[in-house]
C-alpha positions in Angstrom: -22.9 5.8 -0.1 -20.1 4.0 -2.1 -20.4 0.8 -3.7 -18.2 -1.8 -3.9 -19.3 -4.7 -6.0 -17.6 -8.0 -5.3 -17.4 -11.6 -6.5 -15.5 -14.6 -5.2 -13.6 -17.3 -7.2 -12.9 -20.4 -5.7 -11.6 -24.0 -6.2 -15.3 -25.3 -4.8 -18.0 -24.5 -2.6 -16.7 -25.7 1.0 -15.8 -22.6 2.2 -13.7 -24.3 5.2 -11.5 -26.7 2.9 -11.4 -25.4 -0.3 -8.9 -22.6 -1.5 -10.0 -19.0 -2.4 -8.5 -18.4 -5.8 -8.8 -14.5 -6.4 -11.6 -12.1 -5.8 -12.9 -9.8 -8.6 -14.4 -6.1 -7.4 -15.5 -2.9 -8.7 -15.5 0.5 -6.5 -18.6 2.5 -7.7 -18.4 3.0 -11.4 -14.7 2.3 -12.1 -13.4 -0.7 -13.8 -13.4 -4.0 -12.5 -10.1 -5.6 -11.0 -8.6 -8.8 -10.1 -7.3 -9.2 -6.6 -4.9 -12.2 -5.7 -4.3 -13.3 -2.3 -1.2 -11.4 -2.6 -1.9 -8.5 -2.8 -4.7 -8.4 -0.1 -3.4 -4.9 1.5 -5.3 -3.3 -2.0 -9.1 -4.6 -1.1 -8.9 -5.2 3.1 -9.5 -1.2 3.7 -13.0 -1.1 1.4 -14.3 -4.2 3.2 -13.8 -2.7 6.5 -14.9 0.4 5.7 -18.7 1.0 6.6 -19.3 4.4 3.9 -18.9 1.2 1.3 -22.0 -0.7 0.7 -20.8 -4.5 -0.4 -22.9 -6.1 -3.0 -22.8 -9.3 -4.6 -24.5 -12.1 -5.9 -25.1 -14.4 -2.7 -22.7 -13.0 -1.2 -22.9 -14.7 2.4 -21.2 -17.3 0.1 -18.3 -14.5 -0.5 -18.2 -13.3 2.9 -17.6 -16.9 4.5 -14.6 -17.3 1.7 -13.5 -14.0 2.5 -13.7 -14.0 6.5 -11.9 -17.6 6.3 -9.2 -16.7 4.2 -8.1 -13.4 6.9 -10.5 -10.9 5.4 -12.3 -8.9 7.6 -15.3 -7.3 6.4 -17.7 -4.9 7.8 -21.7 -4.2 6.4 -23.4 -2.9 5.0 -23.8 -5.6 2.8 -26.5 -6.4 0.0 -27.5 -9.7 -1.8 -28.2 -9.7 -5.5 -29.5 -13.3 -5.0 -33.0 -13.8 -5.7 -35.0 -17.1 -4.6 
């Protein structure tokens, strides 16, 4: 399965106010990129495509920034978080 490693940046942590500033990724082993809201079209097809597994670092907390700022994104996905 591929990999696509993700990590939002915001302004705070209200995920229905606040403004998502840019989101930084990986795909598998290759470098790791910045993505504005700008150029959206470049991410959109790995997080709705279901051969990539999504991991980040609580990344419920990505996926609500994501999903609320048009993103659509489809599992599997996979938490990093540890309680």
């Amino acid at each position: 399965m591929n990999r696509l490693y993700l990590d939002v940046e915001t302004e705070s942590l209200n995920w229905s106010k606040d403004i998502l500033i840019c989101l930084g990724y990986a795909l598998d082993e290759g470098p790791t990129k910045i993505s504005y809201l700008y150029n959206k079209k470049e991410i959109q097809e790995v997080l709705m495509n279901p051969e990539y597994l999504k991991i980040g670092h609580n990344i419920n907390f990505d996926l609500l920034f994501l999903n609320h700022n048009g993103f659509i994104t489809v599992g599997p996905y996979f938490c990093t978080k540890i309680f």
